[in-house]
C-alpha positions as CSV (number, residue, x, y, z in Angstrom):
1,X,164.3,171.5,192.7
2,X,166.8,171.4,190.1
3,X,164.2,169.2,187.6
4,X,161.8,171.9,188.8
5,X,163.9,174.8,187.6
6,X,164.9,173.3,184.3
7,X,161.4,172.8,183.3
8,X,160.6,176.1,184.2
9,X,163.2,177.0,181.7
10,X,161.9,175.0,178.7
11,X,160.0,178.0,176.7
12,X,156.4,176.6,176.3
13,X,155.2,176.9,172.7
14,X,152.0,175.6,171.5
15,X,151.3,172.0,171.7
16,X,149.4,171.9,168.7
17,X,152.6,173.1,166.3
18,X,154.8,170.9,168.1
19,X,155.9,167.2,167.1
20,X,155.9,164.2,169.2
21,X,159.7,164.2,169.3
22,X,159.4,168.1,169.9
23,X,157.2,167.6,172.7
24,X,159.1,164.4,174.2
25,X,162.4,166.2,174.4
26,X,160.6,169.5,175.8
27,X,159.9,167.5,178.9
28,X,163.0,166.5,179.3
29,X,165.4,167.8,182.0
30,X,168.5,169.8,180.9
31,X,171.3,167.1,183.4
32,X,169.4,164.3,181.3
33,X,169.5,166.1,177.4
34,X,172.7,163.8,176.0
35,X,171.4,160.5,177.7
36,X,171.3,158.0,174.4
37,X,169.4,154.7,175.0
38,X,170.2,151.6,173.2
39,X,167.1,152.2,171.2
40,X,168.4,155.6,169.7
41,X,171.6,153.8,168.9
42,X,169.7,151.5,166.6
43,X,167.2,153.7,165.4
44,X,170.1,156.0,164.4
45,X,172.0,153.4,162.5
46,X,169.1,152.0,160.6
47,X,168.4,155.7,159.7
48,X,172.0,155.8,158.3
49,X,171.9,152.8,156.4
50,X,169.0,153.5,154.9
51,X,170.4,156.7,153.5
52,X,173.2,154.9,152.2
53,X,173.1,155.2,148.5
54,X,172.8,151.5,146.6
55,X,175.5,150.6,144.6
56,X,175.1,148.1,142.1
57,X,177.2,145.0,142.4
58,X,179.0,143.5,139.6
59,X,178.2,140.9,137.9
60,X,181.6,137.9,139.5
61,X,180.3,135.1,137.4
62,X,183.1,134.7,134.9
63,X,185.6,135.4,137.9
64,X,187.0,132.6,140.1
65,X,188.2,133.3,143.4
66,X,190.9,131.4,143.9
67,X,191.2,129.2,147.5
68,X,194.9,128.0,148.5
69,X,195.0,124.2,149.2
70,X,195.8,124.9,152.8
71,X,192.3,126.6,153.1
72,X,190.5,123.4,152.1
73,X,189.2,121.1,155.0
74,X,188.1,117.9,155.1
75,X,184.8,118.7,155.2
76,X,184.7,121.4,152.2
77,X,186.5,124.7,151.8
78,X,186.6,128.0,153.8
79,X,187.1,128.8,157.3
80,X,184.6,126.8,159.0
81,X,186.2,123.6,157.4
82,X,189.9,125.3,158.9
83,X,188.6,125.7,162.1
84,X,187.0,122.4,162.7
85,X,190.7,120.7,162.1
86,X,191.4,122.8,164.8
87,X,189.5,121.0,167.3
88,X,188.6,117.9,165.2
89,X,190.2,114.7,164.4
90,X,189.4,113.2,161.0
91,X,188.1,109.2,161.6
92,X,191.2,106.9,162.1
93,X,191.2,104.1,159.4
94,X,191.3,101.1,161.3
95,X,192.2,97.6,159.4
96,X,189.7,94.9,159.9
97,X,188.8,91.8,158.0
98,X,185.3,92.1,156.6
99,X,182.1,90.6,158.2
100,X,180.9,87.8,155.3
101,X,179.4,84.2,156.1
102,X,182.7,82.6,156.4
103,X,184.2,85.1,159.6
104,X,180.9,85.2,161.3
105,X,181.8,81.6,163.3
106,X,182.5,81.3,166.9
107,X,185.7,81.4,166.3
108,X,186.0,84.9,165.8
109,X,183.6,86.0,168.2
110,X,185.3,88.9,170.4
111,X,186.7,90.3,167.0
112,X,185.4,93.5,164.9
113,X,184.7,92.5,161.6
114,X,184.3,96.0,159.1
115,X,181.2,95.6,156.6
116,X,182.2,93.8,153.4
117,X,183.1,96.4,150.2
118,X,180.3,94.7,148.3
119,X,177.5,95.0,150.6
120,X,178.2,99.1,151.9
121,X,176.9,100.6,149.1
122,X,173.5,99.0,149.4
123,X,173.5,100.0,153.2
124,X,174.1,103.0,152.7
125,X,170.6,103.4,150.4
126,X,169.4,103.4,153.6
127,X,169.7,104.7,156.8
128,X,172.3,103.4,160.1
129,X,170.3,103.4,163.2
130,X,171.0,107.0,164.8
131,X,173.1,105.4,168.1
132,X,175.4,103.5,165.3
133,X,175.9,106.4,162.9
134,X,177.4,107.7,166.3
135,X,180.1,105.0,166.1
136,X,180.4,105.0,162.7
137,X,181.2,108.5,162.3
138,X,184.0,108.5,164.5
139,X,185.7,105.0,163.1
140,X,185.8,104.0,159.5
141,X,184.9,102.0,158.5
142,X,181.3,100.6,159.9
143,X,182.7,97.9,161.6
144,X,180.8,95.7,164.8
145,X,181.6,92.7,166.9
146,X,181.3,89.2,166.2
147,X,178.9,88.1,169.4
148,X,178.4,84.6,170.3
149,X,174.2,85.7,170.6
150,X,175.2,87.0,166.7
151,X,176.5,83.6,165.7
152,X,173.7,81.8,167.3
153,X,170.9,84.2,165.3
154,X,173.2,83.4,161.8
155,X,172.6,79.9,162.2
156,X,168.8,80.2,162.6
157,X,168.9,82.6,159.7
158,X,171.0,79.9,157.2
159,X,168.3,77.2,158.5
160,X,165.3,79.6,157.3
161,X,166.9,79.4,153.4
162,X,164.9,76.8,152.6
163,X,161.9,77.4,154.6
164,X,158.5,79.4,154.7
165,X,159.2,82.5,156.6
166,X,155.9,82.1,158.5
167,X,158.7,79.7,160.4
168,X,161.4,81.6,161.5
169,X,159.6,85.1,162.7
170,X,161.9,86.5,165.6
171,X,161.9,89.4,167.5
172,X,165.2,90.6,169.4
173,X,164.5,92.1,172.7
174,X,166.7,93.0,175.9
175,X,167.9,96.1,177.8
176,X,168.2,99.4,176.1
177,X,171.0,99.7,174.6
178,X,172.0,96.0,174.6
179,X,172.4,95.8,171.3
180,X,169.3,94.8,169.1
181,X,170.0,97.1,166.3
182,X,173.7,96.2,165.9
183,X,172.7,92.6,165.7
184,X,169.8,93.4,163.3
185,X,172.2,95.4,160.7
186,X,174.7,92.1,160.8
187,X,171.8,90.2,159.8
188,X,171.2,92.4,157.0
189,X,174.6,92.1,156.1
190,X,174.9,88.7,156.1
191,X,171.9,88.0,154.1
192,X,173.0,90.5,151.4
193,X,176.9,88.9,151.4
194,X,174.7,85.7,151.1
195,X,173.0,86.8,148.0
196,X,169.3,87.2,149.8
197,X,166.9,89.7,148.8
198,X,166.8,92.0,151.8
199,X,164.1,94.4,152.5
200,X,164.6,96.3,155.8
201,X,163.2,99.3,157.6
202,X,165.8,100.7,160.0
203,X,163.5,103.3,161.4
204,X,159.4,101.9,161.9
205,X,158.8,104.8,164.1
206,X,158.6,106.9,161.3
207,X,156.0,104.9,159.8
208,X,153.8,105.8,162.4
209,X,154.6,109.4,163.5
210,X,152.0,111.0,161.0
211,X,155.3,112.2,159.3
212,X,154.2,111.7,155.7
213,X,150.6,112.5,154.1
214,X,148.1,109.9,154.1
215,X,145.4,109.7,151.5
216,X,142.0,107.7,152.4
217,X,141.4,105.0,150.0
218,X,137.7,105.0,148.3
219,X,135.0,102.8,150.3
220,X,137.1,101.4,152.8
221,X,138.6,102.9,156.3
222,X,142.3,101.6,155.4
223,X,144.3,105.2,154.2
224,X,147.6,104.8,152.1
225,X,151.0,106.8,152.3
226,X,151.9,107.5,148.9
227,X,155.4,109.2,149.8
228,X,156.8,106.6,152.3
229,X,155.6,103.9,150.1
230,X,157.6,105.2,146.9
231,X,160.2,106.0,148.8
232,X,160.5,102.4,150.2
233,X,160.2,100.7,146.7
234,X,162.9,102.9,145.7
235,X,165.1,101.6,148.6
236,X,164.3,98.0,147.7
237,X,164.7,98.4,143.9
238,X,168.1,99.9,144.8
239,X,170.1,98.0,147.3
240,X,168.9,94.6,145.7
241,X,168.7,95.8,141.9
242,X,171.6,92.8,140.5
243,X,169.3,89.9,142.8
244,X,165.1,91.2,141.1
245,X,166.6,91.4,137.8
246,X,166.5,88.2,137.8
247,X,163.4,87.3,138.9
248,X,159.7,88.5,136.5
249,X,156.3,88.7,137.7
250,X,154.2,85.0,136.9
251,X,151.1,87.7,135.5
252,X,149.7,90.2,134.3
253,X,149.1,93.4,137.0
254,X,147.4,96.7,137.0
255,X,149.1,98.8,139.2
256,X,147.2,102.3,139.5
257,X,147.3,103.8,136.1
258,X,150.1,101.2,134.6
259,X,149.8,97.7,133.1
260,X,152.8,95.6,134.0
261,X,153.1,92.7,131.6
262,X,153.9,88.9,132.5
263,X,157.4,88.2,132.7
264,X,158.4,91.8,133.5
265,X,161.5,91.6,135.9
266,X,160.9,92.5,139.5
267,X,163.4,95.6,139.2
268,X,161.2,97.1,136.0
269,X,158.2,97.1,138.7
270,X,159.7,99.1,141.3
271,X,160.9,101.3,139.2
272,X,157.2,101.8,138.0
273,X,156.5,102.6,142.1
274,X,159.9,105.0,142.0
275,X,158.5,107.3,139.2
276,X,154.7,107.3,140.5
277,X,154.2,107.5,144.1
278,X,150.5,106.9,144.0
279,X,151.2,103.5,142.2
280,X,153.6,102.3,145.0
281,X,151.6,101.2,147.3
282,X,149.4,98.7,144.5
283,X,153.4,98.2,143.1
284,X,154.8,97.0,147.2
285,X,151.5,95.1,147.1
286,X,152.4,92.6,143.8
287,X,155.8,92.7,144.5
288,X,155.4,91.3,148.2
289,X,153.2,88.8,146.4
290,X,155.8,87.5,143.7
291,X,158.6,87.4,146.1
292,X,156.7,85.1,148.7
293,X,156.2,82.6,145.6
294,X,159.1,82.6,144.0
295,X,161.5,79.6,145.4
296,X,164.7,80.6,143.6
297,X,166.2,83.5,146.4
298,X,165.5,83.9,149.9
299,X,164.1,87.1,151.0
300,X,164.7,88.6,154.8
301,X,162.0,90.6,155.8
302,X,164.0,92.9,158.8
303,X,162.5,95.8,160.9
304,X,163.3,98.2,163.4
305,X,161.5,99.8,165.8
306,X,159.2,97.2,165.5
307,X,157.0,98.0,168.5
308,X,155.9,101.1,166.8
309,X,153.8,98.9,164.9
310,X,152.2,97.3,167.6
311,X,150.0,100.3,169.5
312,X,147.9,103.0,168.1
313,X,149.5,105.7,165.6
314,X,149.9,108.9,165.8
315,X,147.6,109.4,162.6
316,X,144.1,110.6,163.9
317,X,141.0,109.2,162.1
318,X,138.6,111.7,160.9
319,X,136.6,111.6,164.6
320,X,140.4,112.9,166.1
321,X,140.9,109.6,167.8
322,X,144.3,107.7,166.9
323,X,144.4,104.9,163.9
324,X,145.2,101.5,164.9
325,X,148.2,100.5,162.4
326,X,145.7,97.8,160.2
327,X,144.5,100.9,159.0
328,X,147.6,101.9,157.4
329,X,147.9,99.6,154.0
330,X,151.6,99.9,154.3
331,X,152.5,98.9,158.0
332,X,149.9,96.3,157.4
333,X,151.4,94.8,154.5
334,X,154.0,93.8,156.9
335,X,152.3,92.8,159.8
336,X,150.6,90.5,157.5
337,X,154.1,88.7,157.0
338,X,155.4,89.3,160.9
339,X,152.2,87.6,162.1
340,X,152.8,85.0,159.6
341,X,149.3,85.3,158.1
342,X,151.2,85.9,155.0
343,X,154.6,84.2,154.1
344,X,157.5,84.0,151.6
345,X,157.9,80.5,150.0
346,X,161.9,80.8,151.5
347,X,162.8,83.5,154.3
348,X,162.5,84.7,157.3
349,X,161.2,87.7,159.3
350,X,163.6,89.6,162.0
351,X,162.5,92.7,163.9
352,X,164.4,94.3,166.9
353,X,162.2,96.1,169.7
354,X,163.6,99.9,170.0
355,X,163.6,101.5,174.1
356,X,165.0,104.7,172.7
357,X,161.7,106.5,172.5
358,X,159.1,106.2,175.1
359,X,156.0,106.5,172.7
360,X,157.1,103.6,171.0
361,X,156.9,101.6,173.5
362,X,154.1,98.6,172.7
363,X,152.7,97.0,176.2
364,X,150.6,94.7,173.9
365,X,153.4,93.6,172.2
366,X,155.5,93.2,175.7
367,X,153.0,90.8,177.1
368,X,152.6,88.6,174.0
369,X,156.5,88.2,173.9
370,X,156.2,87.5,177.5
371,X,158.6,90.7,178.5
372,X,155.8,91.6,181.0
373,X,152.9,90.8,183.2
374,X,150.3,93.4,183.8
375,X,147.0,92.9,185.7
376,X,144.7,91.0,184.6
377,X,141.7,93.3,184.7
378,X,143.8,95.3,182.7
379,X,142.3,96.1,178.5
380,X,144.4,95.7,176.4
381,X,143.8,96.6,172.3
382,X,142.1,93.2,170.9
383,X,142.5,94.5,167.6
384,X,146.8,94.5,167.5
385,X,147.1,91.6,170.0
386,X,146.2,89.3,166.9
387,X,149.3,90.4,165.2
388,X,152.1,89.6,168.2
389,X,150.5,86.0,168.5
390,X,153.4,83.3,167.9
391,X,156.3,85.5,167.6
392,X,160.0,84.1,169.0
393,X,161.6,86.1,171.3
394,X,165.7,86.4,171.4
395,X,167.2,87.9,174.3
396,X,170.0,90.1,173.6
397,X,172.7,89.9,176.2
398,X,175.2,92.3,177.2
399,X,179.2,91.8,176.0
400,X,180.7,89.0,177.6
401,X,184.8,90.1,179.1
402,X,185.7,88.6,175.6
403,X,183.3,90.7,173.9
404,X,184.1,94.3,175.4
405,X,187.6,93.2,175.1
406,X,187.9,93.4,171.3
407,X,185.8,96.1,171.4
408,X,187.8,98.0,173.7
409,X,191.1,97.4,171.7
410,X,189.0,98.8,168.0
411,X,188.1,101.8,170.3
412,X,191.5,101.9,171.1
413,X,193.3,101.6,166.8
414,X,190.8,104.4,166.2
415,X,191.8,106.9,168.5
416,X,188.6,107.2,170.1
417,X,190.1,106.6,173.9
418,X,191.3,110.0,175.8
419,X,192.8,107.8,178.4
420,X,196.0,106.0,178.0
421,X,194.2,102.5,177.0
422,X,195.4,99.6,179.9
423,X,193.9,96.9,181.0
424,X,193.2,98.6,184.3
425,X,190.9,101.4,182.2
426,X,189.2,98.4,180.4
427,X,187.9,97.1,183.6
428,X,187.0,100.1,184.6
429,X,184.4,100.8,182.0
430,X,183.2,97.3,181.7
431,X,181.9,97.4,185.0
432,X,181.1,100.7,185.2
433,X,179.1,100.3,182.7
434,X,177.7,96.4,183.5
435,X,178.6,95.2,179.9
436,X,175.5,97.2,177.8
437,X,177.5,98.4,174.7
438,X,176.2,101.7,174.8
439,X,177.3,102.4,178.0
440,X,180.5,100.9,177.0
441,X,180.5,103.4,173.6
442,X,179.7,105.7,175.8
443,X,182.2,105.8,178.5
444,X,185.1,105.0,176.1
445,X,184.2,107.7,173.5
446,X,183.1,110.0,175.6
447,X,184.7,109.7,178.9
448,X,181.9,109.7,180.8
């Protein structure tokens, strides 16, 4: 009744000379007239800042605000920098000899060797595989265990020196988490320490994601990647620069629009790929070639992720079905040498399987390592198994008491440990977590 008597009070005026607002609010009862909704609120104080008169800022170029040394964080300067130290330890330097070919013996296997000085800068023109840069971020510097399964790849690797690499092709495998990638990145190291010529891809996945453009190549069905492959030559050219300029090409090339003369160094070549992208591919192409006939360095050939290039990509041909990898020039350049139908004159070729992402996952290369059995009236791709044919397998363990040990005590000199360390914790997350080292990481770092 009382809604009843206060619309009988609204006057009634003719719709036609009325507003929309006019007529919303003439329908409204009187008890309800100062009810504000959330919307008014805004609408209100958009309508006030709009009729907010400008004002012309000042030009503050010449002017330098001035920032107390107590405001600047380790990160930068400002108050998110303060406010991380709040919450945030910076890495604890840890001392640790350095991992070169005379401390990687089974004599030191247990201990954490750090990276050498000399041989950081070039790993860092690339990138740490993401569960390292984990470690690494919390404990400087980049430091790993000496394994006895570490020694025992080293020694295969110093046998390969004088060998074709078609020889030594090896593939790490194991449990997820057991390791692979850790052990792949001391191999790297210890090639470069060695004075090798390294070329390694710490992330293969990528390569097959469809996460750089792809360009088909005229009367064929192979397709290049322009990008990936100039950004590749520059990663080669850079972290082995000192080691190619020594070494020149044995003739004459045309690589896309550029002539590269005989007896121009290897470095002057990939720097032709660096500055051209669409040249980097024909520029990988002569410079694979050179490097597998030239006897005077040994080149390692290392690759993670590497069952990504062992099932169909993720490109899509133009009928929308998925591209086997021999279609990409690139990836197939290097299955060329992991299948060993190409090879370097002296080298070797090491690649580490990856469990971190399911659609990486390569049944056709599980069953030629012999990893797995399926059925036998089960098809599997004819065209990749070619390219698993005659690879090595090493198993990767997890860490031995010894191992976990001296990991236990680095975890424990970079302030990494919540818990008081004691030999009873150490136990306690060695068996918890069964040895696999990023379980161990895991339940050290993290608590859990």
């Amino acid at each position: 009744m009382a809604h009843r008597a206060a619309f009988q009070m609204t006057p009634l005026l003719n719709r036609s000379s009325m507003t929309l607002t006019s007529r919303v609010r003439a329908m409204v009862p009187a008890q309800y007239a100062n009810y504000v909704t959330a919307s008014a609120v805004v609408y209100a104080g958009g309508k006030a800042r709009k009729a907010a008169p400008k004002v012309k800022q000042q030009s503050n170029s010449f002017r330098k605000k001035k920032v107390d040394d107590e405001d600047k964080g380790e990160g930068g300067s400002g108050g998110a920098a303060r406010l991380n130290e709040k919450y945030y330890k910076p890495p604890t330097p840890v001392k640790v000899e350095e991992f070169i070919p005379s401390t990687a013996t089974k004599e030191n296997v247990g201990k954490v060797l750090g990276f050498p000085t000399s041989v950081v800068p070039a790993l860092s023109q690339t990138t740490y595989p993401t569960l390292l840069n984990e470690q690494f971020d919390l404990i400087k510097p980049a430091a790993l265990v000496v394994r006895e399964s570490t020694v025992s790849l080293l020694e295969k690797i110093d046998a390969s020196m004088k060998t074709p690499s078609s020889q030594t092709r090896l593939v790490l495998t194991g449990d997820a988490g057991a390791g692979k990638s850790a052990m792949l990145l001391q191999t790297v190291s210890h090639c470069l320490s060695a004075g090798w010529a390294v070329i390694y891809i710490p992330k293969a996945s990528t390569w097959m994601n469809s996460s750089y453009a792809y360009n088909t190549v005229p009367h064929s069905t192979s397709f290049v990647q322009p990008l990936l492959a100039s950004t590749l030559v520059g990663q080669i050219h850079n972290v082995n620069k000192s080691v190619l300029s020594k070494l020149v090409t044995s003739e004459t090339a045309k690589v896309g629009r550029h002539d590269v003369e005989k007896g121009t160094s290897l470095s002057a070549l990939l720097e032709v790929g660096v500055k051209d992208q669409f040249a980097a591919q024909e520029v990988m192409e002569v410079f694979m070639k050179e490097m597998g006939a030239q006897k005077e360095i040994p080149t390692l050939i290392a690759v993670d992720e590497v069952n990504s290039f062992f099932r169909p990509t993720q490109y899509l041909r133009q009928d929308g079905k998925e591209m086997d990898p021999e279609h990409l020039k690139l990836p197939k350049l290097f299955l060329d040498y992991i299948s060993g139908k190409s090879s370097l004159n002296h080298g070797a070729v090491v690649a580490a399987t990856s469990d971190s992402l399911m659609i990486n996952k390569s049944e056709v290369l599980e069953v030629a390592l012999g990893t797995k059995v399926v059925s036998p009236y089960k098809s599997l791709s004819q065209t990749i198994m070619p390219w698993a044919t005659g690879l090595t397998t090493v198993q990767v363990p997890n860490y031995t008491r010894e191992e976990a040990k001296g990991v236990f005590d680095y975890y424990k000199k970079g302030n990494i440990i919540f818990d008081a360390a004691s030999e009873p914790l150490f136990l306690n997350k060695f068996i918890s977590s069964n040895g696999n080292p990023r379980k161990f990481f895991t339940a050290c770092a993290k608590g859990i």
